[in-house]
C-alpha positions in Angstrom: -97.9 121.5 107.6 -100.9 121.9 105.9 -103.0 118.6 104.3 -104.5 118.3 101.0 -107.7 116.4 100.3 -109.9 115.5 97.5 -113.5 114.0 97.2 -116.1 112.6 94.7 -119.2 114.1 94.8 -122.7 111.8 95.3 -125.7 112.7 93.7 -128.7 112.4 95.5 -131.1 108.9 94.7 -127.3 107.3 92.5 -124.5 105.2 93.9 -120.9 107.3 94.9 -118.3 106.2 93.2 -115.5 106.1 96.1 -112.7 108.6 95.9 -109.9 106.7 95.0 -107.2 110.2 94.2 -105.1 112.1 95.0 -103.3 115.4 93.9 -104.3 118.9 94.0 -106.0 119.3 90.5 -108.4 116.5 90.6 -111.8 117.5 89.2 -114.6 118.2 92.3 -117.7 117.4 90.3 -120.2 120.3 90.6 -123.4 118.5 89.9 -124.4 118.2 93.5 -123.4 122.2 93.7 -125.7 122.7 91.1 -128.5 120.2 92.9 -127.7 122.0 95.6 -128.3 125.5 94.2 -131.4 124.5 92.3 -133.0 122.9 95.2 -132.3 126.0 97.3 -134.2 128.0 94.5 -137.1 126.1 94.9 -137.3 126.0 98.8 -137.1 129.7 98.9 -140.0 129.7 96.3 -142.3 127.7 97.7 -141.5 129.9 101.3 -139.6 126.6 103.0 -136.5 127.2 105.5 -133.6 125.1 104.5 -130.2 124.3 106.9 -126.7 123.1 104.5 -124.7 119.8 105.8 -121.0 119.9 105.2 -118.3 117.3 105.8 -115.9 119.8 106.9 -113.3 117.5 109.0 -112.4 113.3 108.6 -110.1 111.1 110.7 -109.5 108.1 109.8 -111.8 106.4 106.9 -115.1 107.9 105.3 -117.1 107.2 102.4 -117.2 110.9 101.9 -114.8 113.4 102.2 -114.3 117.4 103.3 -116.6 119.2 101.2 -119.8 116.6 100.4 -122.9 118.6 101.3 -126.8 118.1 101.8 -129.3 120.5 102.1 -132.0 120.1 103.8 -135.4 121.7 103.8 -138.1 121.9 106.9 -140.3 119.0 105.4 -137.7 116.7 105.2 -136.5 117.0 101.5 -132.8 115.7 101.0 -130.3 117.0 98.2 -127.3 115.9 98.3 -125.3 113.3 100.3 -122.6 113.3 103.2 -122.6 110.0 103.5 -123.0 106.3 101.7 -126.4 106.3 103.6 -125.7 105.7 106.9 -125.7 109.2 108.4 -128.5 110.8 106.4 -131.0 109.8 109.0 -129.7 111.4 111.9 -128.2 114.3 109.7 -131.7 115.1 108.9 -132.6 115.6 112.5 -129.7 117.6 113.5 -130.6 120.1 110.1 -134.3 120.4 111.3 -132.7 121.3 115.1 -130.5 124.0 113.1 -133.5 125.3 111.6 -135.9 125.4 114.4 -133.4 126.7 116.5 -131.7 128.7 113.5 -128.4 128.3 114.7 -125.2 126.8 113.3 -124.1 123.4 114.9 -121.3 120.8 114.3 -122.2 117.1 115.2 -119.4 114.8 115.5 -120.0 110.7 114.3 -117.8 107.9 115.5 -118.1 105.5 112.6 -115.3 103.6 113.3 -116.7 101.3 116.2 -118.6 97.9 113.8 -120.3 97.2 117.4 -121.8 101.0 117.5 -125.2 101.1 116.5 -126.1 105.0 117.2 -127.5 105.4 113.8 -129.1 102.1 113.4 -126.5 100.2 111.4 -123.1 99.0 112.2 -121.2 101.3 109.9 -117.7 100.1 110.3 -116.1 103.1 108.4 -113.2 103.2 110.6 -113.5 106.7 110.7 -114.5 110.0 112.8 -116.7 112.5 110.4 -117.7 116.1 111.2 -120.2 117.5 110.2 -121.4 121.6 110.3 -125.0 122.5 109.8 -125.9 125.9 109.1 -129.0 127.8 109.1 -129.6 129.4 105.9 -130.9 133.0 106.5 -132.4 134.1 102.9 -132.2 137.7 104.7 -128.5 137.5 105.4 -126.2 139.0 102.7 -123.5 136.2 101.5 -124.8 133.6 103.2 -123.5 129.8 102.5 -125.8 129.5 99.5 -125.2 133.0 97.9 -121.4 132.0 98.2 -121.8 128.6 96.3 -123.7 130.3 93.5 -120.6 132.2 93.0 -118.8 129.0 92.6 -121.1 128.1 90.0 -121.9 131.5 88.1 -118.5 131.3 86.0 -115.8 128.6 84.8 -113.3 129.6 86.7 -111.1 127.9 90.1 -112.9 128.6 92.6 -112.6 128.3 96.5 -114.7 128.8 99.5 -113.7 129.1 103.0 -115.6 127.4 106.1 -114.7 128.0 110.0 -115.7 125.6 112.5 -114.8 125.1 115.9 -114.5 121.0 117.5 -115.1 122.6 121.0 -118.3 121.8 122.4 -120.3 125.1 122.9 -118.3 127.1 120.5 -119.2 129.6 117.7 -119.2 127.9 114.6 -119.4 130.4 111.8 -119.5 128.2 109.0 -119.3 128.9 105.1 -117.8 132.6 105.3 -115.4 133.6 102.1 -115.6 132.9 98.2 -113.1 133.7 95.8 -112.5 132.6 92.2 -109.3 135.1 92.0 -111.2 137.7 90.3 -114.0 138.7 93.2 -112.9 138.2 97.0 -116.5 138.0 99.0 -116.8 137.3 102.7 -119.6 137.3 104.8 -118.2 139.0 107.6 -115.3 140.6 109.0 -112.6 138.3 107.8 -108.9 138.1 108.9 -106.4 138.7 106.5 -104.8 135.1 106.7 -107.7 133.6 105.6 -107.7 135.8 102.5 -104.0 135.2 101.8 -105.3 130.8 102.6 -108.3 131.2 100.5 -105.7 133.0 97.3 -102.9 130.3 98.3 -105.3 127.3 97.4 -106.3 129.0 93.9 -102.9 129.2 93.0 -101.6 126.0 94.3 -104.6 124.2 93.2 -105.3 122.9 96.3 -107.5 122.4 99.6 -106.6 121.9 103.0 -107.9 121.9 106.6 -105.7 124.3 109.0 -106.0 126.0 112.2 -106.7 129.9 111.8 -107.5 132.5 114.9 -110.8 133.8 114.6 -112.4 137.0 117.2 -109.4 136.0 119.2 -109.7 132.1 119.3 -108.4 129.5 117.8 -110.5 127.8 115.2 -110.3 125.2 112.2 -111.2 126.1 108.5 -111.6 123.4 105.8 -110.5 125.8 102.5 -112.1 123.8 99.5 -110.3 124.4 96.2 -113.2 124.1 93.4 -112.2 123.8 89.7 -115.0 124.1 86.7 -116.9 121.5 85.9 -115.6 119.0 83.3 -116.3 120.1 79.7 -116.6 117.4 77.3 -117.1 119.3 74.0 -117.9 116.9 70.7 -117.2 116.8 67.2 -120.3 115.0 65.8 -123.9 114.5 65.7 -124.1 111.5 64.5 -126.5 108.3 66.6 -123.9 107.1 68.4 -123.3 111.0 70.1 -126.2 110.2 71.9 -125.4 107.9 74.9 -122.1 110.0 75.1 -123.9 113.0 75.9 -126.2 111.3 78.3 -123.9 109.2 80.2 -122.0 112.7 80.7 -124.6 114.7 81.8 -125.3 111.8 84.6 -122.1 112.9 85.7 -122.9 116.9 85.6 -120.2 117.7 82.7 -121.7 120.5 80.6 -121.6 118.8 77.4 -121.0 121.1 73.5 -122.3 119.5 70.8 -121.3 121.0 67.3 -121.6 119.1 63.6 -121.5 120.4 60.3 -124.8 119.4 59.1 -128.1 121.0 59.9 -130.1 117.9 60.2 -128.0 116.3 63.3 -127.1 119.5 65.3 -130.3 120.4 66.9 -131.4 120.8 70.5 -134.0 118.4 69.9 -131.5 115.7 69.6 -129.5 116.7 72.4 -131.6 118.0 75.1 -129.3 117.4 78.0 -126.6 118.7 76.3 -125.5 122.7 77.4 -124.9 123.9 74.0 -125.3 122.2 70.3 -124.5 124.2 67.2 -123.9 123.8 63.5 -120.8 125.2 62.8 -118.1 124.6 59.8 -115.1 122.7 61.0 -113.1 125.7 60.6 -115.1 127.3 62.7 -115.3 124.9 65.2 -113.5 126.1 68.3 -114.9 129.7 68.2 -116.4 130.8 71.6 -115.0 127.6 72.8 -113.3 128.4 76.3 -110.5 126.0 76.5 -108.7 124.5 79.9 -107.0 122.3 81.8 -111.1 120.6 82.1 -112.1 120.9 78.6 -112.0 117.0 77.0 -112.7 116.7 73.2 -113.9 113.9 71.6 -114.1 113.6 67.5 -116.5 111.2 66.4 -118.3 113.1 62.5 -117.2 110.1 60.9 -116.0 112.8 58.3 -112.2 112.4 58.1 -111.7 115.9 56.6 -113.9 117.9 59.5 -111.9 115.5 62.1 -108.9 116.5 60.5 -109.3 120.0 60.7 -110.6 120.1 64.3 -107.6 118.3 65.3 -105.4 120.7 63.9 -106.8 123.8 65.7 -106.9 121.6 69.0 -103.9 120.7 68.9 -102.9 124.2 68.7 -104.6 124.6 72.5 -102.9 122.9 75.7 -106.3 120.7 76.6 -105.0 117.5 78.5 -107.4 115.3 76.4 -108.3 114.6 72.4 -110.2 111.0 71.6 -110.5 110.2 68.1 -113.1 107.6 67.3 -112.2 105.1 64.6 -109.1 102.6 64.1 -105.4 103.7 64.6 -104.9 103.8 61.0 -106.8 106.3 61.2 -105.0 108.4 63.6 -102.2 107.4 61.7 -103.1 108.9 58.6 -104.3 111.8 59.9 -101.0 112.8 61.7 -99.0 111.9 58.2 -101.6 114.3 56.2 -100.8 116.9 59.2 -97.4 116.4 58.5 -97.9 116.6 54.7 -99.5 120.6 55.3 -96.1 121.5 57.2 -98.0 121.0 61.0 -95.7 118.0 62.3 -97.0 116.6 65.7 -94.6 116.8 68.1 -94.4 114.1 71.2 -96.0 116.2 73.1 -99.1 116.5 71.5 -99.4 113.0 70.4 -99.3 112.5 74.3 -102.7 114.5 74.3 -104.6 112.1 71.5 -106.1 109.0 72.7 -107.0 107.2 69.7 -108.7 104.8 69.4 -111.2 106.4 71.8 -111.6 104.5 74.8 -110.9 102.2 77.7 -110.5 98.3 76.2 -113.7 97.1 78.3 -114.9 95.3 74.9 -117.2 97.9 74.2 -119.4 97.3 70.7 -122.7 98.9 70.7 -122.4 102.7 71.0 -124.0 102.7 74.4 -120.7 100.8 75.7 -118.3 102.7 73.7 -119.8 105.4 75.6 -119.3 104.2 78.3 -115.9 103.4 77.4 -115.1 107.0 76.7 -117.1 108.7 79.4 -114.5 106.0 82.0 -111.0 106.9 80.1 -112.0 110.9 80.4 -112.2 110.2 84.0 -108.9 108.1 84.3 -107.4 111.2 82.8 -108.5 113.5 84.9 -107.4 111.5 87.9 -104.5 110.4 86.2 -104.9 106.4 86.5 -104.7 103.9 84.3 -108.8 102.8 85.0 -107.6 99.2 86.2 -110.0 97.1 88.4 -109.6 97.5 91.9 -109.8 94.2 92.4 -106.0 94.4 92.1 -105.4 97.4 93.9 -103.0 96.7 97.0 -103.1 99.9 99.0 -106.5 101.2 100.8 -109.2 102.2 98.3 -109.6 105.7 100.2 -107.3 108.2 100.5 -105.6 108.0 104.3 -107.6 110.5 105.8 -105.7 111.5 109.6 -103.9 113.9 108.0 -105.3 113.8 104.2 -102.6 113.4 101.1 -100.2 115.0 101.8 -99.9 118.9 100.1 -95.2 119.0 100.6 -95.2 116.1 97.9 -97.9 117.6 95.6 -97.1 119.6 92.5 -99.2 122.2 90.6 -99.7 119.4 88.2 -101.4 117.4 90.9 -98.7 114.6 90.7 -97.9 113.3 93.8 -94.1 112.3 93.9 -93.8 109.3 96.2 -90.8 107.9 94.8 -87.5 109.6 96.3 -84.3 108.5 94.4 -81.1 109.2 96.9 -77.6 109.8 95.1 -75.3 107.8 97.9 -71.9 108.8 96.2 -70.7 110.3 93.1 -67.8 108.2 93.1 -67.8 104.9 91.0 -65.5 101.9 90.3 -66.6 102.1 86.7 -66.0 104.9 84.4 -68.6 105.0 82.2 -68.1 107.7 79.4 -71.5 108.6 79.1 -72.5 109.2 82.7 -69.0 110.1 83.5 -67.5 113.6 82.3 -63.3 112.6 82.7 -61.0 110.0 84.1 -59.9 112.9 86.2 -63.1 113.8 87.7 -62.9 115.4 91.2 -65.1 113.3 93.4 -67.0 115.5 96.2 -65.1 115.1 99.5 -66.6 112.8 102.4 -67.9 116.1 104.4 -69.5 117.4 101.8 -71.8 114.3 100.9 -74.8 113.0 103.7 -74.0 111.0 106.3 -75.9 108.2 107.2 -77.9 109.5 110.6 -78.7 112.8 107.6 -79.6 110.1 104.9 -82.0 108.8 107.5 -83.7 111.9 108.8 -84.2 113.4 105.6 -85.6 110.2 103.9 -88.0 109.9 106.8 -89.4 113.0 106.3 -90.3 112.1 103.1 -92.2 108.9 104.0 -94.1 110.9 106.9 -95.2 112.8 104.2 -96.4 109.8 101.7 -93.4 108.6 99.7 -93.5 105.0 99.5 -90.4 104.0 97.9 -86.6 104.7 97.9 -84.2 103.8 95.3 -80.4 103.6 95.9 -78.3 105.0 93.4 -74.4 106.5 92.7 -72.3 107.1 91.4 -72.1 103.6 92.2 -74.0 103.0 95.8 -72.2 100.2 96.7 -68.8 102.0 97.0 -69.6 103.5 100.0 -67.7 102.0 102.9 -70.9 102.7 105.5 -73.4 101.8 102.4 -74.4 98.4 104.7 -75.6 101.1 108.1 -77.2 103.5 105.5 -79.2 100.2 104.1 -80.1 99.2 107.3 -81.4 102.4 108.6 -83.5 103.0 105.2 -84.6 99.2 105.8 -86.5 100.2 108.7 -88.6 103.0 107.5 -91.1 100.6 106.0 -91.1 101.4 102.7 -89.8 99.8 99.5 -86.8 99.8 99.1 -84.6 99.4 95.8 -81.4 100.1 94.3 -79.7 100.8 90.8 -76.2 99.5 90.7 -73.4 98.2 88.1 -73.2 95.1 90.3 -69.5 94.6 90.7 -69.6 94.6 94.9 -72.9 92.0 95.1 -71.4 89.4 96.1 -70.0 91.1 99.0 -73.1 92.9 100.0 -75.7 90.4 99.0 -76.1 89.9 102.8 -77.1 93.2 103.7 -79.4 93.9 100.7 -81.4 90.1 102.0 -81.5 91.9 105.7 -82.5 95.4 104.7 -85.7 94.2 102.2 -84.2 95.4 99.0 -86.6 93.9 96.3 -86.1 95.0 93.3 -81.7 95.4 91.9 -81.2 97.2 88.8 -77.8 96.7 86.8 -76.4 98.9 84.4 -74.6 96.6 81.9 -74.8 98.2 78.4 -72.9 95.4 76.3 -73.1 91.4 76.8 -69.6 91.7 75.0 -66.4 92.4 77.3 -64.2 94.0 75.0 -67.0 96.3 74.4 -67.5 96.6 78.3 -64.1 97.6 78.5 -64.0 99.8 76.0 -67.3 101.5 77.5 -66.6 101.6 81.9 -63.0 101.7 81.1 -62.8 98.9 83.5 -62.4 94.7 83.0 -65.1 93.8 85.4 -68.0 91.8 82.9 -67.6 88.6 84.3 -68.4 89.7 87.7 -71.6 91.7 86.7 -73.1 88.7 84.9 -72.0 86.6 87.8 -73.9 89.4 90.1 -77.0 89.3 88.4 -77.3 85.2 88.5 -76.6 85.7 91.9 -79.6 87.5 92.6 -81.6 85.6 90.5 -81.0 82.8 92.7 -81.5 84.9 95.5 -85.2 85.7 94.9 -84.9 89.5 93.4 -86.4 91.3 91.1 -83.9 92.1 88.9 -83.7 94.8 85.6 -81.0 95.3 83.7 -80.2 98.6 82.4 -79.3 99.3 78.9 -78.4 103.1 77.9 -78.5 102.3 73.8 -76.3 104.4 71.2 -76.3 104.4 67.8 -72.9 103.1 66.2 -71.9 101.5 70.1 -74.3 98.9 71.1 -77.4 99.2 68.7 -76.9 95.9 67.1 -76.5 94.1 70.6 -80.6 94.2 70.8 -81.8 91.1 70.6 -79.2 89.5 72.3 -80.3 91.6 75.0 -83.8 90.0 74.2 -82.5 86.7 74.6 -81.6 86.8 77.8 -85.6 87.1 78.4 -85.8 83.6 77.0 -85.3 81.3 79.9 -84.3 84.4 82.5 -86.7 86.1 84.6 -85.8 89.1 84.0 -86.5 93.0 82.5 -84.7 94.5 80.2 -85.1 98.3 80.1 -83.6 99.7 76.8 -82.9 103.6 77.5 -82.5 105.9 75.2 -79.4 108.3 75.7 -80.3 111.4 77.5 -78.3 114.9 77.2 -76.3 115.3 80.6 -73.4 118.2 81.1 -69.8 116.2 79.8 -71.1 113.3 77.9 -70.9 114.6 74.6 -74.9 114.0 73.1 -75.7 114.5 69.9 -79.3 113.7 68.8 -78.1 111.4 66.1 -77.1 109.1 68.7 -80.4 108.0 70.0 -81.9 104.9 68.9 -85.5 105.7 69.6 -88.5 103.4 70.9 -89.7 102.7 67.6 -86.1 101.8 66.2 -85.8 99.4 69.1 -89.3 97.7 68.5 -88.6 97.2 64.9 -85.6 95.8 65.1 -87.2 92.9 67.8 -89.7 93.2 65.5 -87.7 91.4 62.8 -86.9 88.0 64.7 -89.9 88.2 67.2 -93.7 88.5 67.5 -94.0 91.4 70.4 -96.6 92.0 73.3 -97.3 95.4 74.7 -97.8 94.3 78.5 -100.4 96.7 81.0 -98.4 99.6 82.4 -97.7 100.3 85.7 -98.9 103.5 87.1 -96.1 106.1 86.7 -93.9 103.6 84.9 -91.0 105.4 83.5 -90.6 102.0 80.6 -93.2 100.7 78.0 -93.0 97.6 79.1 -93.4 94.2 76.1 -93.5 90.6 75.9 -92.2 88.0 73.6 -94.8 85.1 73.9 -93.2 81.8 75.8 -90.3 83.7 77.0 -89.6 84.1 81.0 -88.6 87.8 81.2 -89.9 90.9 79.5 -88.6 93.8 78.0 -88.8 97.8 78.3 -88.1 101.0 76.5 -87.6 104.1 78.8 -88.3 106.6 75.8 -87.1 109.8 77.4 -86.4 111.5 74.5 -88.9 110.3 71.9 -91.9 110.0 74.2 -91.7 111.8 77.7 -93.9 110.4 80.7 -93.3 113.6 82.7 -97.6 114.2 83.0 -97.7 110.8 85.6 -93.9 111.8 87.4 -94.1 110.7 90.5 -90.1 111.1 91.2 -87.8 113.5 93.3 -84.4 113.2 93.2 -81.5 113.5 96.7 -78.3 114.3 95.1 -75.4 112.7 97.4 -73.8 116.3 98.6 -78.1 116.7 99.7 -79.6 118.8 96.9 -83.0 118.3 95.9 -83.7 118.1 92.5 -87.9 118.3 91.1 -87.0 116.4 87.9 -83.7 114.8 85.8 -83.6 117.8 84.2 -84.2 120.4 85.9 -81.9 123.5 85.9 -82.4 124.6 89.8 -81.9 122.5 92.7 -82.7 123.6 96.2 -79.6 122.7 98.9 -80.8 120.4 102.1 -78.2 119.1 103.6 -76.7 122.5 104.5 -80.3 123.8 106.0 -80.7 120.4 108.1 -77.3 120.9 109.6 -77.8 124.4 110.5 -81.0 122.9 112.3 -83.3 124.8 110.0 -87.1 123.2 109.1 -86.6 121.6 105.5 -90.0 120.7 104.8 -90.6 124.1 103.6 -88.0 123.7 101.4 -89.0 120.6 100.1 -92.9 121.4 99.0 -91.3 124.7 97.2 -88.8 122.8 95.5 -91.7 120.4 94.4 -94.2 123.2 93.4 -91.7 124.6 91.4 -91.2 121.8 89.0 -91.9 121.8 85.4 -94.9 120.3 83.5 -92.1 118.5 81.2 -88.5 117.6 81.3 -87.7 120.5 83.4 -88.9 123.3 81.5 -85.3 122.7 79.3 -86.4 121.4 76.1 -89.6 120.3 74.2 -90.7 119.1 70.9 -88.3 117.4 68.7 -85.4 116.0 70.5 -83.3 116.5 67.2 -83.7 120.0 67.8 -82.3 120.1 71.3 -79.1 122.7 71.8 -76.9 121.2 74.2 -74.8 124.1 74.9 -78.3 125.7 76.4 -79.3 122.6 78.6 -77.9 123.8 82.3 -77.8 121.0 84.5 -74.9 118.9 86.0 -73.2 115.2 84.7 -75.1 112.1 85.2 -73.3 110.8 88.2 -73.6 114.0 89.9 -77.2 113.6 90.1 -77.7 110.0 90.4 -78.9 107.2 87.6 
């Protein structure tokens, strides 16, 4: 299995910011490449010898991680950083030994010992770091430096390949193949493998540290995937473009700077920015190269030239668009869209971030600079730039064995959430989750067993998933469901479960003793004809009953809502009112197209329907949302519980999924809606690996709602959707 990292880069002489990500995407800053490079330049200039520090290897905890560098020069100049500090001075000796003796070497530090004071401080780290130096020969063709120009000579994914060897006295080739999947380069004679390695990384967007056979022995390579810098491209000239463009360039983004008037787009105004240009707002993009790194921010203060830049942007697939101004604003300029026949779907309005910003307070336009330059990079590492004050898990990455690459899409989401489908059978029959009152239900032989449950769902938290939900069918209705929640109990993980309630009372017990925290019901109606009428079965009082008794019992409880226009719609706010003096969520969800439950578009009651009509009787919060939260979660003010849209179909989360799906008969599904599903159960019982099976099934997924539909949800064509019923899968 191979093992993904990530790292922030330090600039020489400034303060790291600590690498808090994870995914295979995330943006490796190349201004210390660029240091690097430019400081190499010079040494060779000025007739100095110079040796390269990498990180190539962490166990355990490190401020820095694979792929920091420092280079060094004979008289002692530093550039660069492979460390918070505390290395540095002993690195530098180690680089001057590599040049003198011009010879590669890899130095090994124990930082995890507070009582070790080798390098004059008590690091504390908790951490082993390695560390190659190499000798740069200026003589040598493709040597280490030559190799990172490459990286930097064009916008384009780039990775570089470096050998090293944890043996004492062994070879350590160090920095020896470049590609950026036009141009393969290596320094010597390369094995195959490592091509294919160096190619799999550019196209899975990913870096790793693996064991490779080099001249006949076995050696490690870290393979460092390298995106283009970040390019923050921006729509004005104006003052207040200033501190953006020099807070940015701090960072090493190559900054564009274009403006319609002559006056405000000049280089002398913007000297640290790459480009500035006057251009016409119809001419704005040209000679623009736009990708998943390009970040555009409109701030002319001219409503029409913002308008039309939007338009053409929005015509690109750039993750990013800030609009500076109030959301009327943004407002109004969708609606005038809309009036020229160019309707914004979901989708795109997903893209704009408007008003421009993180809420940190900012006023002067130094701060809102700031607050710009800090939501740009919360979108590239898709958080939600909270403090880490409040952050439970470690602030670094776990390291002995970095993120892990099987749960990592091409995206860079990381799905750490596992759903398992225990049965498709029910003791409801819900209509829309349930095709017929004759459905078949799948045999007991062909569903997982509990010791299969088990060794497949801990598997997945070897590999970084942190939380299992329960769901059916209805769970509860399996006769071993009290083993299978005991076994799950003890993989140390969260544990949670999505249920209609009716068999509680009976297992409360076993939920207490396996952890469960968090209970979801599905109850759709607070009126029991209607319930009836709806699960086909007279069970109400026994669900309400349910969910006091686990209120009373210390859970977190949600209830589920599945909202259709014409069936429950005008049961809203007395959902809402069970918020009042309940501690509870209520997660309104708007209906979903599944195979047999007869969708049609004018069926959903969409987010904004929902808020307006709590709108009407109450005064609604929007509350901070989780990260990866499926619901937009509100408040009334002085009422106990909350409330929650799951807006599906109006306003897809799918960029921050962090969800895979177990059906009960042991397919894996990448996504609700996904057309393929890849079969485990029958490869684990033929005693066949499955962890291969899993990261392909999970690189194959879909940027959005599994590649089936997009735009409009009016426009969906059910009879082209190809995907199984609701209770098949698993709520």
């Amino acid at each position: 299995m191979q093992h993904s990292f990530l790292s922030v880069k330090l600039f020489d002489k400034e303060i790291e910011i600590p690498d808090h990500r994870q995914g295979k995407a995330a943006n490796v800053f190349m201004k210390e490449i660029n240091d690097i490079i430019r400081a190499y330049h010079k040494a060779e200039a000025e007739g100095k010898k110079t040796a390269l520090a990498t990180v190539v290897k962490v166990e355990g905890s490190s401020y820095r991680q694979p792929g920091a560098r420092m280079l060094v020069t004979e008289d002692g100049e530093l550039t660069g950083a492979v460390s918070g500090g505390c290395l540095e001075g002993d690195a530098l000796k180690k680089a001057l030994l590599a040049i003198h003796q011009q010879q590669n070497k890899l130095i090994t530090y124990d930082t995890s010992n507070d009582e070790d004071s080798d390098f004059g401080v008590q690091l504390g780290c908790n951490g082993i770091v390695h560390i190659l130096f190499e000798y740069i020969d200026p003589a040598s063709e493709n040597h280490p430096l030559d190799l990172l120009a490459k990286v930097a000579g064009e916008r384009r994914d780039s990775a570089i390949a470096c050998l090293f060897s944890l043996k004492r006295g062994s070879l350590q080739p160090g920095t020896v193949m470049f590609s950026n999947g036009k141009q393969l380069i290596s320094s010597g004679n390369m094995t195959n493998a490592l091509s294919r390695d160096i190619q799999s990384a550019l196209e899975n967007r990913n870096s790793s540290v693996k064991n490779t056979e080099y001249e006949s022995k076995e050696y490690q390579v870290l393979i460092e995937y390298i995106p283009p810098a970040v390019s923050l491209v921006i729509a004005g000239a104006g003052n207040d473009a200033k501190p953006l463009v020099e807070i940015a360039s701090v960072l090493g983004w190559e900054i564009t700077v274009r403006d319609g008037r002559h006056t405000h787009a000049t280089v002398k105004r913007f000297p640290l920015a790459k480009t500035v240009k006057v251009a016409a707002a119809e001419e704005f993009l040209e000679g623009i190269a736009i990708d998943d790194y390009t970040f555009f921010v409109l701030m002319t203060h001219n409503y029409r030239y913002d308008l039309t830049v939007l338009k053409n942007i929005l015509g690109h697939d750039n993750r990013y668009i800030g609009t500076l101004g109030p959301k009327t604003k943004l407002v109004r300029m969708i609606g005038d869209l809309e009036k020229e026949d160019y309707p914004v779907t979901p989708e795109q309005r997903e893209r704009i971030y408007g008003p421009v910003g993180l809420d940190i307070g900012a006023e002067s336009a130094e701060e809102i600079a700031l607050s710009i330059v800090a939501e740009i990079k919360a979108v590239l590492e898709n958080k939600k730039g909270n403090s880490l004050k409040y952050k439970t898990e470690k602030i670094h990455s776990a390291t002995t064995g970095y993120p892990h690459d099987m749960i990592t899409d091409t995206f860079g989401r990381i799905h750490d959430y596992l759903r398992i489908s225990l049965t498709d059978n029910c003791n409801l029959r819900c209509f829309y989750c349930m095709p017929d009152e004759k459905y078949a239900f799948a045999p007991a032989s062909k569903l997982m067993q509990p010791d299969e449950i088990e060794t497949i769902a801990a598997l997945f938290v070897s590999e970084g998933v942190k939380k299992i939900r329960l769901t059916g069918g209805e769970p509860l209705v399996r006769k071993d469901a009290p083993l299978i929640l005991e076994k799950l109990g003890n993989l140390g993980i969260e544990l949670a479960m999505t249920t209609n309630g009716v068999r509680i009372k009976e297992l409360l017990p076993n939920l207490i003793s396996a952890k469960v925290k968090t209970v979801n019901i599905s109850l759709d109606t607070l009126n029991a004809e209607k319930f009836k009428t709806i699960t086909r079965r007279d069970v109400f009082q026994t669900v309400r009953e349910s969910i006091d008794l686990l209120i009373e019992n210390n859970f977190k409880v949600k209830i589920n809502c599945v909202l259709m226009k014409g069936l429950n719609d005008n049961e809203i706010l007395d959902f809402i009112n069970i918020t009042k003096d309940s501690p509870v969520e209520v997660r309104f969800i708007e209906f979903m197209p599944f195979s047999g439950n007869r969708w049609t578009s004018n069926q959903v009651f969409t987010l904004e329907e929902i808020l307006t009509e709590v709108q009407t009787k109450h005064r609604v919060i929007a509350l901070d949302h989780e990260p990866h939260d499926t619901a937009k979660r509100f408040k009334i003010p002085g009422f106990t519980g909350n409330f929650a849209v799951i807006s599906t179909m109006t306003a897809p989360f799918c960029s921050s999924c962090n969800r895979i799906r177990l059906t009960a008969d042991g397919k894996l599904k990448n996504c609700l809606f996904s057309k393929g599903e890849t079969d485990l159960l029958s490869a684990l019982r033929r005693g066949e690996d499955i962890a291969p099976l899993i990261e392909t099934t999970i690189l194959s997924k879909a940027k959005a709602l599994g590649g089936q539909f997009s735009g409009l949800f009016q426009d969906i064509d059910t009879a082209k959707i190809e995907n199984r019923s609701m209770i098949t899968i698993g709520g």
